[in-house]
C-alpha positions in Angstrom: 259.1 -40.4 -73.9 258.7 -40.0 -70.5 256.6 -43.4 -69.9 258.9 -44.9 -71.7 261.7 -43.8 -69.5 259.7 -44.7 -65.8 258.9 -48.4 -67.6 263.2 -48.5 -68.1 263.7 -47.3 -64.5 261.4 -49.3 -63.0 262.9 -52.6 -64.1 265.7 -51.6 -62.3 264.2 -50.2 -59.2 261.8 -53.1 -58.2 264.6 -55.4 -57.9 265.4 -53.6 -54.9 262.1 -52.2 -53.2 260.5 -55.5 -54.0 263.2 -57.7 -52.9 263.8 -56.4 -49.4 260.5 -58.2 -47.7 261.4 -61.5 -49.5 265.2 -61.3 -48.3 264.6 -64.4 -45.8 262.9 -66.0 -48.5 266.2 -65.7 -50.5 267.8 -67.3 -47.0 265.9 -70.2 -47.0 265.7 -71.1 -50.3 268.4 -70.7 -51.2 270.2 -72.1 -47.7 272.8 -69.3 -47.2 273.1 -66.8 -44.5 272.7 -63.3 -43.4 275.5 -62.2 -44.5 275.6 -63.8 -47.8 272.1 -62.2 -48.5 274.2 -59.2 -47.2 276.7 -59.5 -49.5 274.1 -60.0 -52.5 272.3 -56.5 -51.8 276.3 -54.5 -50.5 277.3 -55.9 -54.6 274.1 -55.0 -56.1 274.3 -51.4 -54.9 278.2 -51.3 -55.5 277.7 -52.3 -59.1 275.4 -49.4 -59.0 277.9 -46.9 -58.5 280.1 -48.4 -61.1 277.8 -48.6 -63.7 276.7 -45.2 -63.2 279.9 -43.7 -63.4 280.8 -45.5 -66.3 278.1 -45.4 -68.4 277.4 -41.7 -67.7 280.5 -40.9 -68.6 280.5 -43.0 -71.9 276.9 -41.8 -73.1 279.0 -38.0 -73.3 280.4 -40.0 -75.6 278.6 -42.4 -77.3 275.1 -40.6 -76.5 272.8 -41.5 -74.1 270.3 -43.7 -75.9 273.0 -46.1 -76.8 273.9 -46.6 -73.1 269.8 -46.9 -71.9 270.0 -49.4 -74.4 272.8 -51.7 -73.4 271.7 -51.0 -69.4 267.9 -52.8 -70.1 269.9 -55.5 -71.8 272.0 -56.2 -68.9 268.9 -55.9 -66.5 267.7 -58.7 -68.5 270.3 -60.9 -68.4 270.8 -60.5 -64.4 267.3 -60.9 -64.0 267.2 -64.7 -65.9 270.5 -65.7 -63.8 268.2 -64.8 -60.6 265.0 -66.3 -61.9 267.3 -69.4 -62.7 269.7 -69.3 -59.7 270.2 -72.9 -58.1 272.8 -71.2 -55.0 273.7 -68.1 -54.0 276.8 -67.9 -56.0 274.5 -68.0 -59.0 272.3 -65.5 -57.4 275.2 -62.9 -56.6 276.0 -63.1 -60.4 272.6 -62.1 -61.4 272.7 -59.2 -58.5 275.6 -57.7 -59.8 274.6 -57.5 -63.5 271.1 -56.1 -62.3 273.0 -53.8 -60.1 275.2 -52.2 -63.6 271.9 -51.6 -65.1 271.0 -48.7 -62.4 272.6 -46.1 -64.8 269.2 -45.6 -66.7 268.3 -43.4 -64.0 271.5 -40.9 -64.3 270.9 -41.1 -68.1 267.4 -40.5 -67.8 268.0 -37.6 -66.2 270.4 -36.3 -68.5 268.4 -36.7 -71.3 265.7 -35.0 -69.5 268.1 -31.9 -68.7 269.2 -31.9 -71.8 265.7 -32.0 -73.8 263.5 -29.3 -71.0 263.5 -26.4 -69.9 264.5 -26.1 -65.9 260.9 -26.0 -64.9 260.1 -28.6 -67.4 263.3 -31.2 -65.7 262.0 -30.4 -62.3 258.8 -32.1 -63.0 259.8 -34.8 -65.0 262.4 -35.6 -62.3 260.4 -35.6 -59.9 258.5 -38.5 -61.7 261.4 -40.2 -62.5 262.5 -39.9 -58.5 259.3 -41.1 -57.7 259.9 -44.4 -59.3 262.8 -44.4 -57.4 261.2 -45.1 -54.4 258.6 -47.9 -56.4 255.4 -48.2 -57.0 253.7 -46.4 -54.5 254.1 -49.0 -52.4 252.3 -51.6 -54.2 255.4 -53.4 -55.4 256.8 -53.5 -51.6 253.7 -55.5 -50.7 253.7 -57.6 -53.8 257.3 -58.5 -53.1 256.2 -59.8 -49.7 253.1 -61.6 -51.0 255.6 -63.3 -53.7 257.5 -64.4 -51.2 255.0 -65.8 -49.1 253.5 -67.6 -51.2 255.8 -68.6 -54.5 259.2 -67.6 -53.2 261.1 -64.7 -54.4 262.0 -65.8 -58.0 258.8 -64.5 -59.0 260.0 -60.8 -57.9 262.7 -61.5 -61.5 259.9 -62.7 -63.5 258.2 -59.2 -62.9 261.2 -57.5 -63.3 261.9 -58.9 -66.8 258.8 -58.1 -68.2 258.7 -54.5 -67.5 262.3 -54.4 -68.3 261.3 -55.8 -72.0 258.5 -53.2 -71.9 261.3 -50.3 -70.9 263.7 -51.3 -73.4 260.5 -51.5 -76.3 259.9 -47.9 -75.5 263.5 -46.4 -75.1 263.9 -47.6 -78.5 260.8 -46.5 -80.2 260.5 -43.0 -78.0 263.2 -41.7 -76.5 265.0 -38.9 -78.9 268.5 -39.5 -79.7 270.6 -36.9 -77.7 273.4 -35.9 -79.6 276.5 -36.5 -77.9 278.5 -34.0 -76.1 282.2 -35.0 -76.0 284.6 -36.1 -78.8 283.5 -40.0 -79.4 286.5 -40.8 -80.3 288.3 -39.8 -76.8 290.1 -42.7 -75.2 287.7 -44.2 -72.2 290.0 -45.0 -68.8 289.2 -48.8 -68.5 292.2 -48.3 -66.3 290.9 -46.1 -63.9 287.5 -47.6 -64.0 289.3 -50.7 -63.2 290.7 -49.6 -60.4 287.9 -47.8 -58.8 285.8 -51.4 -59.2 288.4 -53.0 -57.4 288.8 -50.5 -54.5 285.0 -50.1 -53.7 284.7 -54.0 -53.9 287.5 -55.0 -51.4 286.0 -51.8 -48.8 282.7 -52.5 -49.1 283.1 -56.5 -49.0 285.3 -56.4 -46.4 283.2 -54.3 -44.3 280.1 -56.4 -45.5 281.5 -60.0 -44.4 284.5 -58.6 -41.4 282.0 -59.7 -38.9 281.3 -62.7 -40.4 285.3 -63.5 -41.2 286.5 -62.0 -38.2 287.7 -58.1 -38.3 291.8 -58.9 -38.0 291.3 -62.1 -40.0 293.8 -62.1 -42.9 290.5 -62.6 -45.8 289.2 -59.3 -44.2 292.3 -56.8 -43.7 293.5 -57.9 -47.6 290.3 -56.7 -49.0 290.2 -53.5 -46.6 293.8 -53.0 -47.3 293.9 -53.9 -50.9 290.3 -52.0 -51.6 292.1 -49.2 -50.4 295.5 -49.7 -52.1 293.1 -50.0 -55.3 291.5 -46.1 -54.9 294.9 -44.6 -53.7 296.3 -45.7 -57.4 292.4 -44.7 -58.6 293.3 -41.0 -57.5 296.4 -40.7 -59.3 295.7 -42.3 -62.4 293.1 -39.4 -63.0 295.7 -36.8 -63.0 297.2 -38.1 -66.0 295.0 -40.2 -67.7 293.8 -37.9 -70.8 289.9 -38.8 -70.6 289.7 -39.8 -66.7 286.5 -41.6 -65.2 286.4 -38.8 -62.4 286.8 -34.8 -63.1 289.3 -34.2 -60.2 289.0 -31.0 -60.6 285.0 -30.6 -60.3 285.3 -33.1 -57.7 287.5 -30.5 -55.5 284.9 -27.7 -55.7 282.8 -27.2 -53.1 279.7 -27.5 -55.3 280.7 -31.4 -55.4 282.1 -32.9 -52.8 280.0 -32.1 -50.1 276.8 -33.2 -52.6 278.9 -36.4 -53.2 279.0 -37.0 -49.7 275.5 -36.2 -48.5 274.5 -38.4 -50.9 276.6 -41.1 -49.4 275.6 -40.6 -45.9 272.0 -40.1 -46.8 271.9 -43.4 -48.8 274.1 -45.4 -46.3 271.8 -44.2 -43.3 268.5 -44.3 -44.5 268.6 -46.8 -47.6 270.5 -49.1 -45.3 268.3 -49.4 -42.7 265.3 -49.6 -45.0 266.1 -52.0 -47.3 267.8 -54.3 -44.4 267.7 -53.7 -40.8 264.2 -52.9 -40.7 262.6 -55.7 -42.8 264.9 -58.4 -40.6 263.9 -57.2 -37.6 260.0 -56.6 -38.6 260.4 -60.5 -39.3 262.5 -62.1 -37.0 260.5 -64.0 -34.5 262.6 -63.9 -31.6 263.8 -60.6 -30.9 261.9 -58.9 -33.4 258.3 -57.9 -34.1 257.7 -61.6 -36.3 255.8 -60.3 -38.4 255.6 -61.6 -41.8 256.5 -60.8 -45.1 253.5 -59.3 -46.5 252.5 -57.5 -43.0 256.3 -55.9 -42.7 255.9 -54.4 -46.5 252.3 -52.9 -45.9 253.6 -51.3 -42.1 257.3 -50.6 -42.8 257.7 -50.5 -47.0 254.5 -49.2 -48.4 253.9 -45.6 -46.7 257.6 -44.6 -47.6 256.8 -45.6 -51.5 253.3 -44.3 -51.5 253.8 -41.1 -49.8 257.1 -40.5 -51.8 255.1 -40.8 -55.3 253.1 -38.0 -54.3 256.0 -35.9 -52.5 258.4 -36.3 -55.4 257.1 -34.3 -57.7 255.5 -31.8 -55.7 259.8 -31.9 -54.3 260.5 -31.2 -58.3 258.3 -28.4 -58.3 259.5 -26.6 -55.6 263.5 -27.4 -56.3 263.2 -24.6 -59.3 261.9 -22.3 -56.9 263.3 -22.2 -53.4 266.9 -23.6 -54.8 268.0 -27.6 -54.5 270.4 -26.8 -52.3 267.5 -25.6 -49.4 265.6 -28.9 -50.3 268.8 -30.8 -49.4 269.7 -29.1 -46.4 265.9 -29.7 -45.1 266.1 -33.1 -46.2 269.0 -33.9 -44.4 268.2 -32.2 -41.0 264.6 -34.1 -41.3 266.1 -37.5 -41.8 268.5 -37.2 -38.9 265.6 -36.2 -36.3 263.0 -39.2 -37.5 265.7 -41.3 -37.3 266.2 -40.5 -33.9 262.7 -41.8 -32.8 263.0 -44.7 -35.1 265.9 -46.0 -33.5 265.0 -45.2 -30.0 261.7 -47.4 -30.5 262.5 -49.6 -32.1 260.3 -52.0 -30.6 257.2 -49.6 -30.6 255.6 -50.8 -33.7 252.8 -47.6 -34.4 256.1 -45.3 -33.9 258.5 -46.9 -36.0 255.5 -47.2 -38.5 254.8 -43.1 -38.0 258.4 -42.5 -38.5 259.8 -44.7 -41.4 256.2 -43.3 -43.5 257.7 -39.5 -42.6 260.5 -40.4 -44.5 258.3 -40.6 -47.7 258.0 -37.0 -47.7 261.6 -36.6 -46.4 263.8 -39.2 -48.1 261.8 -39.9 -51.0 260.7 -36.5 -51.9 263.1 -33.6 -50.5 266.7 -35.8 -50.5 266.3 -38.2 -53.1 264.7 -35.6 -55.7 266.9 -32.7 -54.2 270.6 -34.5 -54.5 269.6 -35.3 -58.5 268.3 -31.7 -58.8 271.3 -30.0 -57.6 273.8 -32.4 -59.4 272.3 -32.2 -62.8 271.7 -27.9 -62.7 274.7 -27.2 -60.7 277.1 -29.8 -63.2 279.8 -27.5 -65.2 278.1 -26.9 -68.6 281.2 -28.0 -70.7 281.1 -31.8 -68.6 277.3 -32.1 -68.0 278.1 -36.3 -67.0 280.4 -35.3 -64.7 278.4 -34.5 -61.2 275.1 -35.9 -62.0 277.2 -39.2 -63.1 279.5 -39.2 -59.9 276.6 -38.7 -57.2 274.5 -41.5 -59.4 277.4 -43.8 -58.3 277.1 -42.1 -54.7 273.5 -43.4 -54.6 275.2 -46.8 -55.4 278.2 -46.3 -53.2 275.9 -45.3 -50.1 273.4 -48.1 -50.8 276.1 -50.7 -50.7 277.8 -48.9 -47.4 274.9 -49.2 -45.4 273.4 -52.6 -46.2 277.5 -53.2 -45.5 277.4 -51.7 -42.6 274.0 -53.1 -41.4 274.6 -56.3 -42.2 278.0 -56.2 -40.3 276.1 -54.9 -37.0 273.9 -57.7 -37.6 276.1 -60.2 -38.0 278.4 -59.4 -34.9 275.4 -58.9 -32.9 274.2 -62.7 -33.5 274.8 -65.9 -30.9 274.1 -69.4 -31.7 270.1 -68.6 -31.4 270.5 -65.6 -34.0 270.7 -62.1 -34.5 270.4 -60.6 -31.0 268.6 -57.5 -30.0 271.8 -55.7 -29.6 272.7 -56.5 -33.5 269.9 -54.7 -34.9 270.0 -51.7 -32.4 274.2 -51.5 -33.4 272.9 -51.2 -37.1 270.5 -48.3 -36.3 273.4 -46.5 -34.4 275.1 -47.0 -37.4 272.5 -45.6 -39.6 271.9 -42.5 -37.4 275.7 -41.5 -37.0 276.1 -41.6 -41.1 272.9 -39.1 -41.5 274.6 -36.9 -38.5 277.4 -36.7 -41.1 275.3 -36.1 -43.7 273.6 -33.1 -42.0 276.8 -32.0 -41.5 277.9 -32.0 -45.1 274.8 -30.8 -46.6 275.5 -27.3 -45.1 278.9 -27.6 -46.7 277.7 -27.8 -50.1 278.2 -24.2 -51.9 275.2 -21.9 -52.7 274.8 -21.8 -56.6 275.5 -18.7 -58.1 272.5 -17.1 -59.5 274.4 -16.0 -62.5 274.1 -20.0 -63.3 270.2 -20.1 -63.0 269.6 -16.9 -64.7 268.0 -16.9 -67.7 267.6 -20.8 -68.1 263.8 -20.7 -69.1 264.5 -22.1 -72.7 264.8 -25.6 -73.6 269.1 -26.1 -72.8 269.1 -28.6 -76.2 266.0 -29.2 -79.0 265.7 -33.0 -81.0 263.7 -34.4 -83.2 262.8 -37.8 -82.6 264.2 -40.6 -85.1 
């Protein structure tokens, strides 16, 4: 079961730790621009967050097998529009579908929580985190051999094939989890409506304001209309009778600030990994030119690696000393490596020293920690609810930062290029969201041990079918 769930994650994931070392590939083939390849990664991440919101909330429903099911199919299809994609129009398209299919991580750990005891989840999820980060590293440096040498549609040919293998397995392995709210409750296409439109206009709107001009009419109607969009969001959960979002879990202080670190933690560090860092590490002129396949083995690889082994060892300890102390380490770890990364910069061996620390930091304690504490800490009458609201934060934070980088970048550029001063901007950027997150992380309410007491049985026993 649990191979067959890492095949179904990993389909997903690689599409965005293998991707990031061929993203000027994608530029030149495809003869678009920064911020267009921008734009690709902000939507892939957003569709992230809707997808996991939505489908977390409909597998209560609907179960979660179902929903792992339809997710490897859309993988699929996204992945043959990329493989296929003769412009980046095309390209987008096959983002965004790939970008839905991120929910097999939320359900796979709710079907984990649902099926093992705490100690039991803590490992698997830790193995399922680990994957998070890709294949130790290996797919990083493949990405950026692809891409040096048959261009980056070969990254969707991988995915697809793993993504066949993942949905293979789901079906023949993973138990069918009974579901845990009324199936026939109404689902809020409204709301879910609405909260696709807000994100979209904020997040494009921050991604391409550089590139349209800030007080350019295109770039205030998607700020202002995103944000129109969530305002009518918010109060269409207070009547709507089975709302996308719990308003009322998402005012206790066991949520919010969880939701939030996981935004800052994903806009700062995700961001600047999966954007800043492998454009500069290649850019010729201001940066360190190195190429595709050197960046991934210097600036990719030791996160991935070093977070496979962290991970788990993270899931171990989470049961133990309490999620909410791996977080609040996490958080305060991040925020100080960062520091070094972005004052050098330009001095490769530290950067390299730095960005492989956050293997152990990001990829192990935050990454493992945030899912930990969502899933255990989630009401037990709306188990979706928090661990399917901070799988969309993942999203939501991804897409901020590459928005956010890819907006420094873009402002920071003269008729030569991106200038020095763009990619130092981003990294301000990056830093002041995981000052926030720090800051939010010590917000987040201590469990009450009355919650974790006596949770050494399994919370829900299957047969498989």
């Amino acid at each position: 079961m649990l191979l067959a769930m890492v095949l179904a994650v990993l389909g997903y994931q690689i599409n965005a730790t293998m991707l990031s070392p061929a993203l000027p590939d994608v530029i030149e083939r495809l003869g678009t621009t920064t911020a267009a390849a921008g734009l690709s990664q902000t939507l892939f991440f957003l569709m992230a967050a809707i997808g996991q919101v939505t489908l977390a909330r409909l597998s209560d429903q609907r179960g979660r097998k179902p929903m792992m099911i339809v997710c490897a199919f859309v993988l699929i299809i996204g992945n043959l529009l990329c493989v296929f994609a003769p412009n980046i129009e095309i390209f987008i398209a096959g983002r965004v579908l790939q970008g839905i299919s991120a929910a097999m991580f939320t359900l796979a750990f709710l079907t984990l929580n649902q099926l093992l005891t705490p100690a039991g989840f803590g490992k698997a999820a830790g193995i399922i985190t680990a994957v998070n980060g890709g294949l130790a590293g290996v797919d990083a440096i493949a990405g950026g051999q692809i891409a040096d040498t048959i261009g980056f549609r070969g990254i969707f040919v991988c995915s697809t094939l793993i993504a066949v293998a993942g949905l293979i397995g789901v079906r023949r392995y993973v138990p069918d989890v009974p579901p845990t709210t009324d199936a026939d409750a109404r689902f809020d296409a409204r709301g879910i409506s609405a909260l696709a439109l807000g994100l979209t206009g904020i997040l494009v709107g921050l991604a391409q304001g550089g590139a349209w001009g800030w007080t350019s009419a295109l770039t205030l109607g998607f700020l202002l209309g995103g944000l129109a969009s969530l305002v009518f969001f918010v109060v269409s959960q207070k009547s709507a009778p089975n709302p996308v979002i719990d308003l009322d879990v998402l005012a206790s202080r066991r949520a919010w600030p969880l939701l939030l670190t996981t935004v800052c933690t994903l806009g700062g560090a995700f961001g600047a990994i999966a954007l800043t860092i492998p454009l500069f590490s290649q850019d010729a002129r201001v940066g360190l030119g190195l190429s595709a396949v050197t960046a991934a083995i210097l600036f990719l690889a030791p996160i991935q690696l070093i977070g496979v082994v962290s991970a788990p060892l993270t899931g171990r300890l989470g049961p133990k000393i309490g999620w909410r102390t791996v977080v609040v380490a996490g958080a305060v770890a991040n925020f100080a490596i960062f520091v070094f990364a972005t004052l050098f910069l330009h001095s490769e061996w530290i950067l390299v020293t730095a960005l492989a620390a956050l293997g152990v930091t990001y990829g192990g304690f935050m990454l493992t920690g945030l899912n930990g504490l969502a899933v255990t800490t989630a009401p037990k009458d709306k188990p979706g609810s928090l661990s399917g609201l901070n799988g969309a934060c993942f999203g939501i934070g991804a897409s901020l930062g590459i928005a956010l980088a890819s907006a420094m970048i873009s402002a920071g550029s003269d008729a030569q290029g991106v200038t020095e001063a763009g990619y130092q901007h981003a990294m301000y950027a990056a830093l002041a969201l995981l000052g926030i997150g720090v800051v939010t992380a010590l917000l987040i309410q201590r469990p009450d041990p009355a919650d974790t007491a006596g949770t050494d049985e399994p919370q829900l026993v299957v047969s498989h079918h």
